[in-house]
C-alpha positions in Angstrom: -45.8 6.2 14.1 -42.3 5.5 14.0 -40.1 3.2 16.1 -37.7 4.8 18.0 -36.7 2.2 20.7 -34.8 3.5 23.2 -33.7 2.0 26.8 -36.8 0.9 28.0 -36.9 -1.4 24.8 -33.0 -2.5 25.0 -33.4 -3.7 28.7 -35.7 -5.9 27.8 -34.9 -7.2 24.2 -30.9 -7.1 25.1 -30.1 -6.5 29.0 -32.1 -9.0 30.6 -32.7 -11.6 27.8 -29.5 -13.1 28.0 -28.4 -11.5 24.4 -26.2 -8.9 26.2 -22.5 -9.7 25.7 -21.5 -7.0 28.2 -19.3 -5.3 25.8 -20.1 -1.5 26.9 -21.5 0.2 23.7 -24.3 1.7 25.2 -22.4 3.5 27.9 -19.7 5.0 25.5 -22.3 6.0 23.4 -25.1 7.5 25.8 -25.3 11.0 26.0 -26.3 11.6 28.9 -24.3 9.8 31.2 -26.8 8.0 32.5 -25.9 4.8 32.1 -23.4 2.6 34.4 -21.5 -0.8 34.4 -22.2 -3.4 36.5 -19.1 -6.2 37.3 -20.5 -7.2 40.8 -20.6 -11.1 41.1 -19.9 -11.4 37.5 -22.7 -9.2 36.4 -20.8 -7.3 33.8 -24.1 -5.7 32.6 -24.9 -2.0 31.7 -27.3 -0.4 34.1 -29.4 2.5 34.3 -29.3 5.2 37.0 -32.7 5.2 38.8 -32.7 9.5 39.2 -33.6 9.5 35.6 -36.5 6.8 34.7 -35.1 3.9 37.0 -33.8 0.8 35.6 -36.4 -0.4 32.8 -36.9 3.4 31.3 -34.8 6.6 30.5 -36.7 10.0 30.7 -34.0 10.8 27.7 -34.8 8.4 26.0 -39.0 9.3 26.2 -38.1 12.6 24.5 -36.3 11.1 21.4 -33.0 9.6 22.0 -32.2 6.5 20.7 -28.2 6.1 21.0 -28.3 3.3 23.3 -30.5 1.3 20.6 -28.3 2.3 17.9 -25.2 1.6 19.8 -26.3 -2.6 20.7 -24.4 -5.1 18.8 -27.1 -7.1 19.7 -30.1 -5.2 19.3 -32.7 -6.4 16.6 -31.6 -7.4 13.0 -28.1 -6.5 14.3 -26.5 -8.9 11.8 -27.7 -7.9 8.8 -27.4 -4.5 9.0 -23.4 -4.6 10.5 -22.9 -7.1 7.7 -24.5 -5.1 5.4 -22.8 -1.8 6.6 -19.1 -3.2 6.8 -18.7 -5.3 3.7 -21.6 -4.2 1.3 -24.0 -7.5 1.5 -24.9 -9.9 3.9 -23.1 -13.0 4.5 -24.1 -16.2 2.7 -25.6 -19.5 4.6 -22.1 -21.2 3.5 -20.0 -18.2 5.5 -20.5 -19.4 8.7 -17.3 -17.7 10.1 -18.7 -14.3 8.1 -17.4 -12.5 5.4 -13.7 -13.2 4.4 -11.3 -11.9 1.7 -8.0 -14.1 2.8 -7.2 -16.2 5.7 -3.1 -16.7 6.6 -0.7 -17.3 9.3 1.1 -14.4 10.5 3.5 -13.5 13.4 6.0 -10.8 14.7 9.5 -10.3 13.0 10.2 -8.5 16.1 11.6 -10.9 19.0 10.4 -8.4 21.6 6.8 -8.5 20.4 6.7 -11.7 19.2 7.7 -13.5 23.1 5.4 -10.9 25.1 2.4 -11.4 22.9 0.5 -14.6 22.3 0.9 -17.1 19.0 3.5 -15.6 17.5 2.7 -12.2 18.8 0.8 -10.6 15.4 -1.7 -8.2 17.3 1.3 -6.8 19.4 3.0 -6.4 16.3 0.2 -4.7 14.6 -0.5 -2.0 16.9 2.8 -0.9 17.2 3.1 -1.1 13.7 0.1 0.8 13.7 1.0 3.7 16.3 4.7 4.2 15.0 3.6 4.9 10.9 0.8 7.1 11.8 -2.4 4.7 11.4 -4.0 5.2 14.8 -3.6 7.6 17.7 -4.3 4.9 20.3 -5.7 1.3 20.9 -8.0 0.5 23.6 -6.9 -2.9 25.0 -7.4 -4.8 28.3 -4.7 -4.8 30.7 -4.0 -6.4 34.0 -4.7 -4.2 37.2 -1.9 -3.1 39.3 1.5 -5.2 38.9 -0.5 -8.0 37.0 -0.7 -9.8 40.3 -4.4 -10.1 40.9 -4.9 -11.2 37.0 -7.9 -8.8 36.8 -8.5 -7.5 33.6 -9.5 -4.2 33.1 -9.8 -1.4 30.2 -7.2 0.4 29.0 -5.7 3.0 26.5 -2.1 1.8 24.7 -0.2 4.7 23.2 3.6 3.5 22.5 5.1 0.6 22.4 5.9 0.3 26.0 2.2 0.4 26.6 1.7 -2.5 23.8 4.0 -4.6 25.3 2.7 -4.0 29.1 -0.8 -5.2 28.0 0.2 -8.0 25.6 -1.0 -11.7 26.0 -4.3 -13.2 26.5 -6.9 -13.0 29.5 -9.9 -15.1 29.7 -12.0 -12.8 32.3 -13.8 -10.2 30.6 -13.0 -6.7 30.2 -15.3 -4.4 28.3 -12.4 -2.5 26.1 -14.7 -0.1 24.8 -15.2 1.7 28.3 -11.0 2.8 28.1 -12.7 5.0 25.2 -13.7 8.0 27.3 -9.9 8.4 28.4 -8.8 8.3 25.0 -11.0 10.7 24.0 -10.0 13.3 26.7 -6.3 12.6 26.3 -7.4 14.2 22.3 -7.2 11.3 20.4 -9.3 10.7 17.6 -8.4 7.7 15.7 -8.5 4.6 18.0 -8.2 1.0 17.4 -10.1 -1.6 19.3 -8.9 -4.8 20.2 -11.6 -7.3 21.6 -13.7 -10.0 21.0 -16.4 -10.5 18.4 -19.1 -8.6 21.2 -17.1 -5.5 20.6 -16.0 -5.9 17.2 -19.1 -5.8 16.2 -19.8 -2.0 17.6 -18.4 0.0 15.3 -20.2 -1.6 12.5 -23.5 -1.1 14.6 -23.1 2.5 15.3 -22.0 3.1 11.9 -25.2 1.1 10.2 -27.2 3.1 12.8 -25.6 6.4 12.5 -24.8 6.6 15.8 -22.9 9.5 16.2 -18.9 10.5 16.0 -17.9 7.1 17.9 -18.3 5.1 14.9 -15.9 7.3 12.8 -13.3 7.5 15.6 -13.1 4.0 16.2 -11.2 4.0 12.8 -9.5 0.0 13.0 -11.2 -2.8 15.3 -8.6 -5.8 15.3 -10.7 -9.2 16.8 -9.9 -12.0 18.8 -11.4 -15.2 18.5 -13.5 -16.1 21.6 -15.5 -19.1 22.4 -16.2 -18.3 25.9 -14.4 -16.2 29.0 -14.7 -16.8 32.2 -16.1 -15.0 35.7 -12.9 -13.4 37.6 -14.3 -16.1 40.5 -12.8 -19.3 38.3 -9.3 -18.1 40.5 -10.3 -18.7 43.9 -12.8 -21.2 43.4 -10.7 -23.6 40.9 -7.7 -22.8 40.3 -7.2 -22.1 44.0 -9.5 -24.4 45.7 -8.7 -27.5 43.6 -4.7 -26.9 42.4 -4.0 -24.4 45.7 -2.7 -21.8 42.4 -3.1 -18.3 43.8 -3.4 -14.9 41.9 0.1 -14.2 42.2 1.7 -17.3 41.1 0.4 -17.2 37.7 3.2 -15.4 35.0 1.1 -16.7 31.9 -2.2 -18.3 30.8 -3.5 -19.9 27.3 -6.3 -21.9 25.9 -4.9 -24.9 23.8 -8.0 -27.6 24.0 -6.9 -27.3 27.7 -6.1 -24.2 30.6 -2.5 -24.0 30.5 -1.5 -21.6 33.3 2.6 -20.8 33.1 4.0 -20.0 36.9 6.1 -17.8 38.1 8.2 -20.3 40.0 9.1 -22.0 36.4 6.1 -24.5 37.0 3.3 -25.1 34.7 -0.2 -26.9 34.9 -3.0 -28.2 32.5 -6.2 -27.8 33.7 -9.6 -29.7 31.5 -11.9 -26.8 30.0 -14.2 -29.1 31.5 -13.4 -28.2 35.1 -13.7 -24.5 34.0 -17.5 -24.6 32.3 -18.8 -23.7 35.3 -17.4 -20.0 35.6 -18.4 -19.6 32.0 -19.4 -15.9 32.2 -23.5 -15.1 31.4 -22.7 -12.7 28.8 -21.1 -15.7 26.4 -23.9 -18.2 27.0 -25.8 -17.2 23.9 -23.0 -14.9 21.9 -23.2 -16.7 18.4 -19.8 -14.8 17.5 -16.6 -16.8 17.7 -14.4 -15.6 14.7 -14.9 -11.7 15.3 -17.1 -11.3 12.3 -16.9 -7.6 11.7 -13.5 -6.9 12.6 -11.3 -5.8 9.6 -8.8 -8.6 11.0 -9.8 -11.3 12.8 -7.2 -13.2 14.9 -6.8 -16.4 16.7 -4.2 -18.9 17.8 -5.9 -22.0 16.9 -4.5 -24.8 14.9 -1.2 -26.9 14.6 1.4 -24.1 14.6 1.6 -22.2 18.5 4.1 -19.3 17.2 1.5 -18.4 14.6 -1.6 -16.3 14.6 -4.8 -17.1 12.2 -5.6 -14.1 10.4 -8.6 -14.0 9.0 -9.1 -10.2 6.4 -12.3 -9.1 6.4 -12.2 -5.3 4.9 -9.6 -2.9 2.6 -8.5 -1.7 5.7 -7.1 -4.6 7.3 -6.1 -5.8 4.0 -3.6 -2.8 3.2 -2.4 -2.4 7.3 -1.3 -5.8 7.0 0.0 -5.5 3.3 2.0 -2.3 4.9 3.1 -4.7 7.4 4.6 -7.3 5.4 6.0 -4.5 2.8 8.2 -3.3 5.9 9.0 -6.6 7.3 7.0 -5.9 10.7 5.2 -9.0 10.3 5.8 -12.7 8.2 3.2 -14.4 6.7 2.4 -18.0 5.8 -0.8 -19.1 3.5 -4.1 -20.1 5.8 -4.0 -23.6 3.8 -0.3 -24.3 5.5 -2.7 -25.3 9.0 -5.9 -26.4 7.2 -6.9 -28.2 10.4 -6.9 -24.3 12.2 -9.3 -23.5 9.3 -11.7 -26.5 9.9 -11.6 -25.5 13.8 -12.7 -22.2 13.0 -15.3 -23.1 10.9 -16.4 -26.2 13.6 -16.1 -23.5 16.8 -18.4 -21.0 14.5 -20.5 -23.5 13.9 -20.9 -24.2 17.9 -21.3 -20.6 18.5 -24.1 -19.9 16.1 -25.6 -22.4 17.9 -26.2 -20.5 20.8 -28.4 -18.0 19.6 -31.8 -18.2 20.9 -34.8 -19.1 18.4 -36.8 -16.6 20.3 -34.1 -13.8 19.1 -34.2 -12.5 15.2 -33.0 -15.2 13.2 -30.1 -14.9 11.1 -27.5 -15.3 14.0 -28.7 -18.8 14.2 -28.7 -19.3 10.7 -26.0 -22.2 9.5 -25.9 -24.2 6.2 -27.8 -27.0 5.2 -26.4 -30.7 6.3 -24.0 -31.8 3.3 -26.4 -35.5 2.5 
């Protein structure tokens, strides 16, 4: 007989195991519509609708359909196969940040884009780099709700520049970028970039291994941030307000350097110790052994010595001649990786920390890492 898991086996392998990562495949990719999203109390789980099997079965997917499955950055041998799918092998023990062809320093030429994005403002750069010569049609990014006030991040489509620059910087609630993909689709465009972390960078390569369907192909450029950890929406009122008396609103800017640093609108600015933070660590990152993107075709992360530059780590052709393009035109500058060898080791030592995560009762080669040097 052959396997054709469907819901029924991906709510309990993915959904309720503590493996799902939140990051919305399924839903973009059901058919159906018969799946939902759940951010309730920090949930930010997929659900199913109980008119057509209930919550632990789809009547779909007892007559065949499989997208859901196929869909899962986290479903089964995921790894492999993504790695497998995206650069033509599987990693090595010894990669433990995945598969790279270059690491270097970059940032934005542009002042603009360079102060309203973060470390040196490279992913802003890229995507407009991207839209204005014709290499995408659209990026789905998060952006802040409203007039940014409430700091809740939500799904969204970028088309210009004005749109890149009005959803630049770093959040660390979650938003499931991939969801902003059905309004992309119906605004007719067809080659889309997604920016996220290594949860969603690692869809496209799933659905592509998988052949599932025209969303692969579409989502033509996947640009990732590195990501230890983000945090449930509550971490404002119940830290930030409750211990510091730091609202919503009087927050202009927030980054992660080894401590919260949280920018205010009055001119102010506070540390806060991760420490204090662990506690709203969101469910979905608890077990994700992804920190450096893995399957993006450019990883990103402003880590290391240097705050106005971004770690770019190239991972496919693609990435490798956008940025080449890039530098060519002057969009972007670059710097060698080994300039901020301590931002390599990091990456390597917060991958390792990651990896770490992934349950022994999950397929292995997540968990895999190399052997102790004697």
């Amino acid at each position: 007989m052959v396997d054709k898991p469907q819901w029924k086996e991906l709510f309990k392998e993915v959904v309720t195991s503590g493996l799902c990562t939140g990051c919305a495949a399924c839903i973009v990719a059901c058919p159906y519509d018969v799946l939902g999203y759940d951010t309730a109390n920090g949930t930010y789980r997929p659900f199913h609708v109980d008119a057509e099997g209930g919550p632990e079965n789809c009547t779909h997917g007892e007559k065949g359909c499989t997208l859901c499955t196929r869909a899962c950055p986290r479903f089964r041998d995921w790894e492999p196969e993504v790695d497998t799918f995206r650069f033509g092998r599987v990693r090595t023990d010894e990669e433990v940040s995945g598969v790279a062809a270059d690491v270097v320093l970059a940032r934005a030429t542009d002042p603009e884009l360079a102060a309203a994005g973060q470390d040196g403002g490279f992913v802003a750069a890229l995507l407009v780099y991207a839209l204005e010569h014709d290499e995408i049609d659209a990026a789905l990014v998060s952006a802040l709700e409203g007039d940014g006030s409430t700091w809740r991040a939500v799904p969204a489509v970028a088309r210009t520049r004005a749109e890149v620059l009005a959803t630049s910087g770093s959040r660390y609630t979650y938003s499931a970028n991939l969801l902003a993909y059905p309004a992309a689709i119906e605004q007719g465009f067809e080659r889309l970039c997604l920016v996220g972390m290594g949860c969603m960078t690692s869809a496209p390569g799933a659905m592509g291994a998988r052949k599932a369907g025209k969303i692969a192909r579409r989502l033509s450029l996947t640009i990732g941030l590195m990501c230890s950890k983000t945090f449930d929406d509550a971490i404002f009122e119940e830290l930030f307000e409750a211990k510091y008396g730091l609202t919503r609103d009087k927050i202009a800017k927030m980054n992660i350097k080894g401590v919260f640093q949280l920018w205010l609108t009055d001119g102010g600015y506070l540390e806060v110790p991760l420490k204090e933070a662990h506690a709203w660590t969101r469910e979905g990152c608890k077990e994700c052994p992804d920190f450096a993107a893995e399957h993006a075709d450019l990883s990103t992360g402003g880590i290391g010595e240097y705050n106005d530059w971004t770690l770019v780590v190239v991972r496919t052709d693609r990435g490798r001649d956008l940025l080449a393009s890039m530098v060519r035109d002057g969009a972007v500058e670059l710097r060698p990786g080994d300039d901020d060898p301590g931002a390599i080791a990091l990456m390597r030592k917060l991958s390792r920390v990651s990896r770490r995560r992934w349950p022994a009762t999950a397929v292995a080669a997540p968990g895999r890492l190399p052997a102790p040097v004697a």
